[in-house]
N, C-alpha and C positions, 0 to 999 in steps of 0.2 A: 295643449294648445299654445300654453306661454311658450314651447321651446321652439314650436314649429312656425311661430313668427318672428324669434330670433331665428332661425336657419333662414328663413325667406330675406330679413333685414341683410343678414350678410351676403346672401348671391343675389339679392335684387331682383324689385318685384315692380310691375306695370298696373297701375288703374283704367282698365276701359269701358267703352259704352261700346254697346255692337248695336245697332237700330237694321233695320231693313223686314224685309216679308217675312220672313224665318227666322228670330234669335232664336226661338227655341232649339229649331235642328239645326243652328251653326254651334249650339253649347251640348248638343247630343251628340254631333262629331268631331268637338274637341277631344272630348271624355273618351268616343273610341277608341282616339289617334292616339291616349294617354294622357293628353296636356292637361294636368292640376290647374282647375278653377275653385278662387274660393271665395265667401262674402258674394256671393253672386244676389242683388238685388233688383227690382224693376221698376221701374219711373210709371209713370201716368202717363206717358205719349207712348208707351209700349217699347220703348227700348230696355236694355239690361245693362247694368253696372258689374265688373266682377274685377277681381285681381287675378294673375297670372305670375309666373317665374319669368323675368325679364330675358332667357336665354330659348325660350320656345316663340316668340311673336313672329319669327318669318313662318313658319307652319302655320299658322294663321290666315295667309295670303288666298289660299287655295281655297279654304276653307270657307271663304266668304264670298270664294267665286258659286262654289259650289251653292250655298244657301241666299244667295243674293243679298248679303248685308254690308255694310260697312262698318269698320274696326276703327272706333279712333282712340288716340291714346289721349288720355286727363291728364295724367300725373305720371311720375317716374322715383319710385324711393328706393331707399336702400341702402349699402355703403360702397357698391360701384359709382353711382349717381352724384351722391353726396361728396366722394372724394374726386371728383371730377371738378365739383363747384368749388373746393377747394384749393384748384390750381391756380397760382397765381393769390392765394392768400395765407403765404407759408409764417406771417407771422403771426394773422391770428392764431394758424393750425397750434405752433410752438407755445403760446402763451395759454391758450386753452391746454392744450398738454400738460404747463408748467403749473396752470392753477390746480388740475384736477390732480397731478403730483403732489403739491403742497398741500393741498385737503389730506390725502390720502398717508401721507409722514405724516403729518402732524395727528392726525388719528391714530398714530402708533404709540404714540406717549402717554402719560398719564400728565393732565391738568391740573384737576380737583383731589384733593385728598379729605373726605369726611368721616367723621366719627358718629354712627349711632346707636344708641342703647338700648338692647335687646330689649329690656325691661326695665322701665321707668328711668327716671333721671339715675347719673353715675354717683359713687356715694364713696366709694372708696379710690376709685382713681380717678381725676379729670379728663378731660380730653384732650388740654395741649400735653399731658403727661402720653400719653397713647399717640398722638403725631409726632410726638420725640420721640418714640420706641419705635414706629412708622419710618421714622429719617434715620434713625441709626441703621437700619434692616435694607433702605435704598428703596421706600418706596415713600416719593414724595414726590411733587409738582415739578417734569421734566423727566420722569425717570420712561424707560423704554417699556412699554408694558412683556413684550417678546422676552425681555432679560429677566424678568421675575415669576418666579414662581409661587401661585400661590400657596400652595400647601405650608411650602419650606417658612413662608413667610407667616404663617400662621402659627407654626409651634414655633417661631422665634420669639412671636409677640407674648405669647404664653410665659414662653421664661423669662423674657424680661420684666414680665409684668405679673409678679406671684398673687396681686389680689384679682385675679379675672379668672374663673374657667374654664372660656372659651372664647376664642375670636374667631369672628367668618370677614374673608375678605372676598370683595367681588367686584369686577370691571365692568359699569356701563359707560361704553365707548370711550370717552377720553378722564372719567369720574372713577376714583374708587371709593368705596365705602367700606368701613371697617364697621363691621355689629359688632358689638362687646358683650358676655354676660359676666358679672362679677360673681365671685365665690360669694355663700353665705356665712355671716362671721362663725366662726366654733362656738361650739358651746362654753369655750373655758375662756374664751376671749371675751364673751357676752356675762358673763357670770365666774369670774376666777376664785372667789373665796363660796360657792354655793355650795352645801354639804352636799359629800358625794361621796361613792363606792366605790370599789375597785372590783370587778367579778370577771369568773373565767371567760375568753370569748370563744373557748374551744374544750372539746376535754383534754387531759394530760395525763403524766405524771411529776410533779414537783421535785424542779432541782435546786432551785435555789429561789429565798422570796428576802428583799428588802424592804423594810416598813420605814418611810421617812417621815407618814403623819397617818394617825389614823390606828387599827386594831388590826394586827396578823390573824386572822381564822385559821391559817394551815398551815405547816410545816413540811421541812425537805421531805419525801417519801412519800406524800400521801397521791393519791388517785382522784383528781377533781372530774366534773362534769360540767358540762357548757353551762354560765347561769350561775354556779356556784360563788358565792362570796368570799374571795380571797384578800380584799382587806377591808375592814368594814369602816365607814365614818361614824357609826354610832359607838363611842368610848363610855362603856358603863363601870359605874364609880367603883373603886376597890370598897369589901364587905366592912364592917368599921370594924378597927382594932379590938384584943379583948384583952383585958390582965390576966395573968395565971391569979386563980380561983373566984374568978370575978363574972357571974351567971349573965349573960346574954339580955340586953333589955327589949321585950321583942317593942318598946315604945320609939326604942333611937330612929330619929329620921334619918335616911340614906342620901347622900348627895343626887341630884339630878343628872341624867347621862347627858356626856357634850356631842354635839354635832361639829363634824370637821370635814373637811374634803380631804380626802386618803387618796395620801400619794406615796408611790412603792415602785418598784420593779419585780414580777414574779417570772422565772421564767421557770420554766417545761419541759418537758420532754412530750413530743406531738407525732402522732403518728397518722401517711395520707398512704393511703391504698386504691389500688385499681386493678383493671383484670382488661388483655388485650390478646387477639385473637387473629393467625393472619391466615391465609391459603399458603402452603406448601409450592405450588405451582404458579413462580413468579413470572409477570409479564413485564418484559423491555423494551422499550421503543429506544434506534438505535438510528441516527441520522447516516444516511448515505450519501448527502453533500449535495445532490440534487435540489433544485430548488425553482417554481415560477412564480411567477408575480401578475399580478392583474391589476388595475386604474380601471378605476368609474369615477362619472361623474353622476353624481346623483341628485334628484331637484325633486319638489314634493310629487310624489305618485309615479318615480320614475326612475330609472339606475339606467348609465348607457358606458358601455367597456369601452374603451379611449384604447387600451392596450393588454394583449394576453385573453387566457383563455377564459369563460366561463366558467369553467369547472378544470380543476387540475385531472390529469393523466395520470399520476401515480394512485394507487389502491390504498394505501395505510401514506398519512402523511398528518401532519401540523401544521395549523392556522392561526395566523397574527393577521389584523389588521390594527389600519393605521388611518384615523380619520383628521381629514384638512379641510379646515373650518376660510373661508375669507373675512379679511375683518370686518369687523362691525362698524358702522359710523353713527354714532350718538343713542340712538335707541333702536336704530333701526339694524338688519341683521340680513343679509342677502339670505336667502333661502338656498344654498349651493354648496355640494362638499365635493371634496376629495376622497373618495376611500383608497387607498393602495392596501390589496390583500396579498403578502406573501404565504406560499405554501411549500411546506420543506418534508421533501420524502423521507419517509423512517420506514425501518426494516422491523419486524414487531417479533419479538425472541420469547421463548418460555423457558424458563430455568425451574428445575426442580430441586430445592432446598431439602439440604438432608433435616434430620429431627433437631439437632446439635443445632443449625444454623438458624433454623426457624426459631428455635428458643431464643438462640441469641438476639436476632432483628424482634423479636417482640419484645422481650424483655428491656431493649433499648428506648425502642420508643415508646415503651407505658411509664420508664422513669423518665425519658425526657420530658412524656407532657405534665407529670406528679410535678415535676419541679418547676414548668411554668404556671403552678397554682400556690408554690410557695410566696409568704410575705415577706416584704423585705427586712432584711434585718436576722431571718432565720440562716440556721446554720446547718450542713447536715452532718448528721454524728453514723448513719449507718442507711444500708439499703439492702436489700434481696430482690431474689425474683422466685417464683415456687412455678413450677409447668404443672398445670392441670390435667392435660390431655395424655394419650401413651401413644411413644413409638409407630404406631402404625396407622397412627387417626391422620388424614388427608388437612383436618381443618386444626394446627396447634393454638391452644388456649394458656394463657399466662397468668398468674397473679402478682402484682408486686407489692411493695412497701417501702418509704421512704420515711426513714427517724430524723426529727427535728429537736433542733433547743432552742427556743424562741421566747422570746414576750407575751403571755397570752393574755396580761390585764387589759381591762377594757371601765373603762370610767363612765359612769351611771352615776343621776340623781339619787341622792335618798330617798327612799319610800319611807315611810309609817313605819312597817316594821324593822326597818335595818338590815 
């Protein structure tokens, strides 16, 4: 209904009364003739109110011969009408134009730049520190909102700012606001001298272990388990000295064992395995250059193609769209998009993979994704792939393995037992 009384605003619309013996059968052979009436109401003296399209009223003439009524016009709107009344007042027209221009730039900008905290008040960075990181990045009070991006501008603010770990920024209409959450401090930040362990955070096998505080539990060679205690903060006292021929007092007290916070480097040898499985019988989609495009305008409860087809012509093809928002002005948001869909024809191929190939393309991508689960800081010392399947299976199955030398300490509280 909203759109069909902007289409009437723009070709211009009539308000009339029709009074006489018959409005009824003068609005029963309008409706034959086709002429859209709408808002059709009736007064107390038996006449009717209704709107029409201002380009259908001479067909009317007739019409009121026939029923014996008379047609008179109230009102006249619309923007035939209206730009009519504007003849002869080309400076308001210009100055009204100029205003609702300058509303409309200046809505492009960003004004306000605010800072708020996701969770409770900021503790580790302030907030003119966060509008300094804001102005360095080009997003401050004047800046174009169309020239910023927000995402980019969010992992910016991240690295400039290592005590936060996360920013959200968001545009209400000329305001932005940046939400902050702070990182929670470490544990070794909050407590650095609290006795503490060093344990596996993986299984392994030991290549090399550094003890800089604290008790080695293991050595080069051995086979640890996730969990395992590789340097311990519990230091228990060496057994006390004894002379040559001199009998053991089972009375001597033993020293007390110390608590320390063990600190080391152990590293490993770590091994990650997967298993990846592909069809023999590859499908390509392979562009032929062909390409349409479609424009909607779309409002709530409604989509209408401005250009192009509904539906593309081609059989096998690919879809992008592209949606165009109008700006926003302060809180308020036009309900109104742009969709532009292009659609791009592809030829659609099947390739059959000999056994060789398919091993190879599996085996690639089970260690490409093996190794975006590696930690940083690891190394690789070695890789395989083993094929599960045989020769003549439709569906090939892979195993792989990837050898690491990495860091596997992991720093824990003391318990009780050590």
């Amino acid at each position: 209904m909203a759109w069909r009384n902007w289409l009437a605003y723009l070709e211009g619309y009539l308000i009339l009364t029709i009074s006489g013996d018959d409005p009824e059968g003068f609005l029963n052979l309008a409706l034959a003739q086709g002429i859209s009436l709408w808002d059709i109401t009736r007064h107390r003296n038996g006449s009717i109110q209704a709107k029409m399209p201002a380009g259908k009223y001479r067909a009317l003439r007739s019409l009121a011969r026939q029923s014996r009524c008379r047609v008179r016009i109230v009102d006249k709107r619309g923007w035939p009408f209206f730009s009519r009344r504007l003849r002869g007042r080309q400076v308001l027209l210009l100055g009204s134009l100029f205003f609702l221009l300058a509303i409309y730039l200046l809505s492009t900008f960003i004004w306000v730049v605010d800072v708020r905290p996701e969770n409770g008040p900021l503790r580790r960075v302030t907030p003119a520190q966060v509008l300094a990181a804001a102005r360095a990045e080009g997003l401050k009070p004047g800046a174009r909102k169309s020239a910023l991006d927000i995402r980019v501008l969010e992992h910016a603010l991240e690295r400039r700012l290592p005590q936060v770990a996360w920013v959200g920024i968001r545009f209400q209409g000329t305001r932005a606001e940046i939400t902050v959450v702070e990182k929670a401090a470490p544990p070794g930040e909050e407590a650095s001298d609290r006795p503490a362990s060093i344990i596996a955070a993986k299984d392994g096998v030991i290549k090399d272990i550094l003890v800089i505080n604290g008790e080695g539990r293991v050595k080069a060679g051995d086979t640890v388990r996730q969990g395992e205690i590789l340097i311990s903060g519990l230091i228990l006292p060496p057994p006390p000295e004894k002379k040559p021929g001199e009998a053991a007092s089972p009375e001597q007290p033993l020293s007390p064992p110390r608590l320390v916070r063990a600190r080391g480097i152990v590293r490993a040898r770590v091994w990650y395995e997967g298993e990846k499985e592909i069809n023999r019988r590859q499908v390509q989609e392979v562009p032929t250059g062909r390409q349409q495009t479609t424009i909607m305008v779309q409002v709530p409860g409604h989509r209408y193609i401005l250009k192009g087809p509904e539906r593309p012509s081609y059989t096998n093809y690919r879809k992008e769209n592209k949606v165009v928002a109008l700006p926003s002005w302060r809180n308020f948001t036009l309900p109104v998009e742009l969709i532009i869909t292009s659609y791009y024809e592809v030829q659609v191929r099947y390739r059959q993979l000999s056994y060789e190939e398919a091993i190879s393309t599996a085996g690639q991508q089970i260690l490409a994704e093996l190794k975006e689960k590696l930690p940083p800081g690891a190394s690789i010392t070695g890789q395989k792939v083993v094929p599960l399947t045989k020769p003549e299976d439709e569906i090939v199955r892979v195993q792989a393995w990837v050898e690491t030398e990495e860091d596997i300490g992991q720093v824990v509280p003391l318990s009780g037992n050590g």
